[in-house]
N, C-alpha and C positions, 0 to 999 in steps of 0.2 A: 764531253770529249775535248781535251785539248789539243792544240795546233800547233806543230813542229815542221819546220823546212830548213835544209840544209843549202843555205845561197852562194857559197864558197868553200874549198878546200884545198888545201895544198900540208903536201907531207916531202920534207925535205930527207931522202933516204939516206944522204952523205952526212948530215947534221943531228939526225933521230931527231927530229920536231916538226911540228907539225902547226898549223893554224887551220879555223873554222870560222866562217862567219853565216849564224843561224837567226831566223826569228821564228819566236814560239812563243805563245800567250802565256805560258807557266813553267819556272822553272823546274818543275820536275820534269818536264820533256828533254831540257837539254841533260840532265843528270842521267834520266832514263837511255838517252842516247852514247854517252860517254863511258856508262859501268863497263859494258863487255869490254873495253880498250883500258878500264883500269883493272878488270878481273884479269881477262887473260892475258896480257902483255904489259903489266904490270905498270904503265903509264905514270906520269902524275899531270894532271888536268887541273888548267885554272882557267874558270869561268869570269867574265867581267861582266857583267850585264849593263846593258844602258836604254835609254828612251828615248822615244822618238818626240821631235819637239812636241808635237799634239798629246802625248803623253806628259808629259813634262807640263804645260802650259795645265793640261787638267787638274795636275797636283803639286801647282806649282805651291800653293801655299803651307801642305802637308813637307813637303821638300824643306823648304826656306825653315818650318820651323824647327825640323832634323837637325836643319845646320848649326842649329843655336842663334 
């Protein structure tokens, strides 16, 4: 079972946009979370994903070699 929590939210109704800031152990959670707001309100949703330093320092060396 994965882990999904929604930490912030804010929707600007004078602007149509919106921001979230979530953490979840997979990203299908957050995808899982965002479809009904691209199905039924036809949204467009752009995910950034980032780590936290303790994640980061785990994999630091799989990263570094991504980077070239």
């Amino acid at each position: 079972m994965h882990h999904y929590q929604l930490n912030w939210n804010f929707a600007s109704q004078e602007d149509s946009w919106g921001t979230a800031i979530v953490c979840a152990d997979h990203i299908s959670k957050v995808w899982q979370h965002t479809a009904p707001w691209i199905k039924h309100f036809k949204v467009q949703i752009e995910i950034n994903p980032v780590m936290s330093d303790d994640e980061f320092v785990a994999n630091q060396e799989a990263v570094y070699a991504a980077a070239g």
